[in-house]
C-alpha positions in Angstrom: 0.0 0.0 0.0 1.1 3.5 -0.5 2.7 5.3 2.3 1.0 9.2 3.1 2.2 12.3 3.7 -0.5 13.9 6.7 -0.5 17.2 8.4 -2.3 17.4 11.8 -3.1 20.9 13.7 -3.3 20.0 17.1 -0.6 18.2 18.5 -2.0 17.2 21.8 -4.6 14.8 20.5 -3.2 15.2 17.3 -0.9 12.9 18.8 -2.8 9.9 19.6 -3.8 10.0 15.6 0.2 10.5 14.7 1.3 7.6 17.0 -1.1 5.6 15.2 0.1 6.7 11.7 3.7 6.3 12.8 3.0 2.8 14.0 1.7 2.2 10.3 4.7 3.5 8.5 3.5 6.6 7.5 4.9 10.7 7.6 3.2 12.5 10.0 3.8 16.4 10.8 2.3 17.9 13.8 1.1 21.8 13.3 1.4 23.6 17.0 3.1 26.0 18.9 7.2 27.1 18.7 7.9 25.9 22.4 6.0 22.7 21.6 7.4 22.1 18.7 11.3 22.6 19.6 10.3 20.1 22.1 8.6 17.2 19.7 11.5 18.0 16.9 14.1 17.1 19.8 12.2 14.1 21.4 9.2 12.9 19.8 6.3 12.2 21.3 5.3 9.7 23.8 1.6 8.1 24.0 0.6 5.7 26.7 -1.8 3.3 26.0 -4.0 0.6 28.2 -2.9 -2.7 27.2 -6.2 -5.4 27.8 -4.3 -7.6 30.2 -1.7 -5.9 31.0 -1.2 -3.8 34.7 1.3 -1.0 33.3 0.5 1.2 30.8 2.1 0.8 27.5 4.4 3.7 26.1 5.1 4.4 22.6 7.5 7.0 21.5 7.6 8.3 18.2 11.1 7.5 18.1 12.1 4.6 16.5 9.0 3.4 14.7 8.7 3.2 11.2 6.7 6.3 10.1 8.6 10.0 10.2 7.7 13.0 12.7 8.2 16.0 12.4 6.6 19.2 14.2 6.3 22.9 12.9 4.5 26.5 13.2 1.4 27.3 11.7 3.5 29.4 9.0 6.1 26.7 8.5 4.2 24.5 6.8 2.5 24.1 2.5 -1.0 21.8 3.4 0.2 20.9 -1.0 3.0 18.9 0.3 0.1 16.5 1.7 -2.0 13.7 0.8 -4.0 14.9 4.0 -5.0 17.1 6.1 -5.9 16.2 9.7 -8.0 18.8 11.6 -7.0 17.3 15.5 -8.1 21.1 17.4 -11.4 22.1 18.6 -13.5 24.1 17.1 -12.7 27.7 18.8 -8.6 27.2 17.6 -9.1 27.3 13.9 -9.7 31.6 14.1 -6.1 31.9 16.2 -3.1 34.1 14.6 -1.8 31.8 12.4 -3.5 28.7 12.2 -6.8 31.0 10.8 -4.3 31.8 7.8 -3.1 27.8 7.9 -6.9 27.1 7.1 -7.4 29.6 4.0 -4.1 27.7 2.9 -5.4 24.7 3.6 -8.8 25.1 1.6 -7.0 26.9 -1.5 -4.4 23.8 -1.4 -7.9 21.3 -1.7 -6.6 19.0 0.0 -8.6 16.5 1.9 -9.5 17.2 5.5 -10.5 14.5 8.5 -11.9 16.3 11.4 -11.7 14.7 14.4 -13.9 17.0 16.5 -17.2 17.0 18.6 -17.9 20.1 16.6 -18.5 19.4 13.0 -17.3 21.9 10.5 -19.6 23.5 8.8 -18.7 22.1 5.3 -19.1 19.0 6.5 -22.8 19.9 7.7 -23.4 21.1 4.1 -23.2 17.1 3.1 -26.2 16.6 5.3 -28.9 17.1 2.9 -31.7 19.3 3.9 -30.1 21.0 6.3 -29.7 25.0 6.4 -26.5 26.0 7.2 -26.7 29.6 7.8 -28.5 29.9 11.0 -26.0 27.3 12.2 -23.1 29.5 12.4 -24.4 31.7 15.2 -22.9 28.2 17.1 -19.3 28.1 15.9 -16.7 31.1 17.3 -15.6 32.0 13.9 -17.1 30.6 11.2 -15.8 32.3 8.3 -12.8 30.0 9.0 -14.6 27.5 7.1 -15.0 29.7 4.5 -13.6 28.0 0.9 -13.3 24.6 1.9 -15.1 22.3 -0.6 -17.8 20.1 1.4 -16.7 17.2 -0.7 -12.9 16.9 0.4 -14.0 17.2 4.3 -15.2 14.3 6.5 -15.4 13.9 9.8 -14.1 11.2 12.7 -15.8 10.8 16.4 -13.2 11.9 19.1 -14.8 8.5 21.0 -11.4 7.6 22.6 -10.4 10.2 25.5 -7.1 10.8 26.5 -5.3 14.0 27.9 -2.0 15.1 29.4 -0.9 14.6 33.0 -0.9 17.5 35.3 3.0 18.8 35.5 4.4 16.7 32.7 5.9 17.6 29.3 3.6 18.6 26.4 5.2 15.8 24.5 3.6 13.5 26.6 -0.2 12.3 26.3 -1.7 9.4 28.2 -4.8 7.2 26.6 -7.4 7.0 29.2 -10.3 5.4 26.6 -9.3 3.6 23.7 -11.9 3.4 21.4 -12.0 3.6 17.5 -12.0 6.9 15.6 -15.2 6.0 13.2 -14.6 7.9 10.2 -17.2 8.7 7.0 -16.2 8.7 3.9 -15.1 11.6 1.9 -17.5 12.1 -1.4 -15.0 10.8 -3.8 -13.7 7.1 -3.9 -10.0 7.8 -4.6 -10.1 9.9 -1.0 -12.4 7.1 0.6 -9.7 4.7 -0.6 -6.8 6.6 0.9 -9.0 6.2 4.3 -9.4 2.4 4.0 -5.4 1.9 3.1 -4.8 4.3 6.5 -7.6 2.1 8.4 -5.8 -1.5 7.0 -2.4 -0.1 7.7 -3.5 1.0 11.6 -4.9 -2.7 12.3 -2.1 -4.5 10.6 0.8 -2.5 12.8 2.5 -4.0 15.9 4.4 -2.8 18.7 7.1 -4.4 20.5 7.3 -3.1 24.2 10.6 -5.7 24.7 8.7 -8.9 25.4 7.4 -9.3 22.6 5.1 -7.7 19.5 1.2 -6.2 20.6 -1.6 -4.6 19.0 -1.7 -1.3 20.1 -5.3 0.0 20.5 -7.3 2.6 19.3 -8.1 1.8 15.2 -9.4 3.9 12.5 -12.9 2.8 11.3 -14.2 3.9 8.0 -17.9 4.0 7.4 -19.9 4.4 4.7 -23.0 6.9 6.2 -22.1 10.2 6.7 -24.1 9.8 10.4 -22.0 7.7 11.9 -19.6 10.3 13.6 -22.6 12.1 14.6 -23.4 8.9 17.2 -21.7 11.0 19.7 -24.1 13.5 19.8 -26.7 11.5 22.5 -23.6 11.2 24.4 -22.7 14.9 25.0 -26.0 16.0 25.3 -27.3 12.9 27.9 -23.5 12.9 29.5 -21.1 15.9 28.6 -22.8 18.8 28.8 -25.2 17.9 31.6 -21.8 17.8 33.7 -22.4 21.6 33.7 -24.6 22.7 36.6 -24.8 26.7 37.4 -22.2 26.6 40.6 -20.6 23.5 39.9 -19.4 20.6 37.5 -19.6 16.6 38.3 -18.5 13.8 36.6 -20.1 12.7 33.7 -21.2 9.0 35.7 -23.0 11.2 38.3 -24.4 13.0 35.3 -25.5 10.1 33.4 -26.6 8.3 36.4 -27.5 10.6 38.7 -30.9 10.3 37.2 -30.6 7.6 35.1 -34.3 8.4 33.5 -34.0 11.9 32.4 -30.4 10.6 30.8 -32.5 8.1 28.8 -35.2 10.6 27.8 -32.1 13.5 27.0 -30.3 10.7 25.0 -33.5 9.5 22.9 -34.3 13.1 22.0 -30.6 13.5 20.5 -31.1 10.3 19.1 -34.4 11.1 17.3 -32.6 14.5 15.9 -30.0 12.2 14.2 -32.6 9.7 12.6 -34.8 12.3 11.6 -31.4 14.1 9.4 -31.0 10.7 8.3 -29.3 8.6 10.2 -30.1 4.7 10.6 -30.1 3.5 14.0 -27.5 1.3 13.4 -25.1 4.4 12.8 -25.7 5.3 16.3 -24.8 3.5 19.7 -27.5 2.1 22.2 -28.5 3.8 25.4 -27.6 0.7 27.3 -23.8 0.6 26.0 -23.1 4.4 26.5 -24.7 4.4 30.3 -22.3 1.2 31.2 -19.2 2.8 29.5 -20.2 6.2 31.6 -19.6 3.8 34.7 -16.4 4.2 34.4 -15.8 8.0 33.2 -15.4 9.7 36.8 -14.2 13.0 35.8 -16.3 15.5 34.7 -16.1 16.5 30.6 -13.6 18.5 29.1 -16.3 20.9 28.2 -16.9 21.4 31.8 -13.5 21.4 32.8 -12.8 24.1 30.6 -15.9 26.5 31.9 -15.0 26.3 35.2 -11.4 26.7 34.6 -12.3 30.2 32.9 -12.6 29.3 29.2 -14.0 32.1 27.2 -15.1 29.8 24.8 -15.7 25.9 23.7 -16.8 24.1 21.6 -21.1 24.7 21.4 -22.2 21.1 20.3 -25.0 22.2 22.6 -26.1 25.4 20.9 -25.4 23.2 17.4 -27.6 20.6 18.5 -30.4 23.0 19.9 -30.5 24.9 16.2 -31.0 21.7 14.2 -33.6 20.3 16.4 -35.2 23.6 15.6 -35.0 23.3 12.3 -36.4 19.9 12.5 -39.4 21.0 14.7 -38.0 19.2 17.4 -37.7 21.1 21.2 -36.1 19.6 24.0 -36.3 21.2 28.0 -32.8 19.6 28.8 -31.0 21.0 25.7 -32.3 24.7 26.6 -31.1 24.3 30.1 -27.9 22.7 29.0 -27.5 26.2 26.0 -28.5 28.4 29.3 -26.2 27.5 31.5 -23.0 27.5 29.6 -24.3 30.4 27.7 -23.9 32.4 31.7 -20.7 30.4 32.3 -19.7 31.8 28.9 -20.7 35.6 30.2 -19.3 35.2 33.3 -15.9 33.9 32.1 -15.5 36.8 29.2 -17.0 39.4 32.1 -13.8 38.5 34.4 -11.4 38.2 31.5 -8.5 36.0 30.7 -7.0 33.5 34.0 -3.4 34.1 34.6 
């Protein structure tokens, strides 16, 4: 199989995706800042991965595996020199100096872009047929960032496996707390599809060797035909992410989902109706009974919240996206206007205090 070229912007779970590529063989650049990137160009990255049956985590550095890494600036790098484009950041990073200009590059150069975000770009949405886009964009933080892309030559992969760096340790470092698959759709065109499939058979066929002997690292690429599948997530922020949000406080997302296990269910099946009625088949999307045992074990509250009540100005708004396509839809939901209320005050009163030093 052909090897690829692939540009990532975000190079904290950019690297999880990069690992993953390295492991296969294939040239990965990482798109973040100077100080992180003198650091990556002198060590690599590390990721550490739970190993089923194994006590100790599992660490993989990019040194020494087959594939190339290589870190850069926003400004340092041509998105032509690649086969494709990885969009690792949320939603709010893509306006920043630098990477906002990275993106106009990006959609001029044409090529192909795999966003792995909660927050769908919006020329992804503009797949979905039926959908209007414009009053959509009151949602994203700077939507004319999406501006020139092609819909056609963006997909989209689920951020389903979580993983995050340690307090106090290196940005080069990023630990794997969930590994689940990154379920891709497929780009419009076969010949980009295809490149998606080689990356996906390339990911399963790699091995690691730890020093006792060769293992399959987790955490695969799946591709999928239905342009739904990476919106199964969406029942999952509403019913656990975003309801770890309360007006004074946040709480993990198991106390969320199970703290009343019957309003999760109802939240859940209303986000779940949304994404049938755009067109989704229920078997694109993942049963209630799976996501509330998997939340058993997810004792920290979301990144979303985290982020709120560590001062964020702003984060991704799957919420207020969610809200306006149920609208659209005819579809009204209690929990999601609480859920848009109470970040939309959080919002205010983190911009009202201004930036944490």
């Amino acid at each position: 199989m052909p090897k690829y070229d692939v540009l990532i912007l975000g190079a904290s779970y950019g690297s999880l995706v990069g690992t993953k590529l390295l492991l296969a063989g294939h040239s990965v650049t990482l798109v973040c800042t100077e100080s992180t990137a003198q650091l990556i160009n002198q060590e690599g990255t590390v990721v550490r991965f739970p190993i089923r049956g194994r006590e100790e985590l599992v660490e993989v550095a990019s040194q020494g595996l087959e594939g190339s890494l290589a870190a850069s600036v926003p400004a340092g790098v041509d998105p032509a020199d690649f086969d494709l484009v990885v969009l690792g950041m949320q939603e709010s990073q893509y306006g920043s100096p630098g990477v906002r200009e990275l993106m106009a590059r990006i959609a001029a150069s044409r090529t192909p872009c795999l966003a792995i975000m909660n927050m769908p770009p919006l020329p992804y949405l503009e797949r979905i047929p039926g959908l209007s886009i414009e009053p959509l964009k009151r949602c994203f933080v700077d939507p004319e960032v999406w501006d020139g892309f092609e819909p056609g030559l963006v997909t989209m992969a689920s951020p389903d496996p979580q993983a995050y760096r340690q307090p106090g340790e290196a940005k080069n470092i990023l630990q794997v707390g969930l590994p689940t698959n990154f379920k891709a759709a497929r780009f419009e065109a076969e010949e980009h599809t295809e490149m998606l499939r080689n990356l996906e058979a390339d990911i399963v066929d790699a091995r690691f060797d730890p020093g006792d002997g060769a293992l399959e690292i987790p955490v695969k690429l799946r591709v999928h035909e239905s342009l739904f599948v990476p919106l199964a997530k969406w029942p999952m922020l509403l019913a656990g992410n975003y309801r770890c949000i309360k007006r004074d406080e946040m709480i993990p997302i198991r106390d969320a989902v199970h703290g009343d296990l019957d309003a999760t269910r109802e939240a859940y099946a209303w986000a779940w109706e949304l994404c049938t009625r755009l067109g989704a088949a229920d078997a694109d999307l993942v049963p209630f009974e799976k996501y509330a045992k998997a939340a058993e074990g997810l004792g920290k509250p979301s990144s979303a919240a985290r982020a709120l009540f560590g001062g964020a100005e702003h984060i991704e708004r799957v919420d207020c996206l969610i809200r306006e396509i149920g609208r659209q839809l005819g579809l009204e939901s209690k929990t999601m206007d609480e859920v848009v209320t109470l970040v939309d005050d959080r919002l205010a009163k983190n911009r009202s205090q201004g930036p944490t030093s």
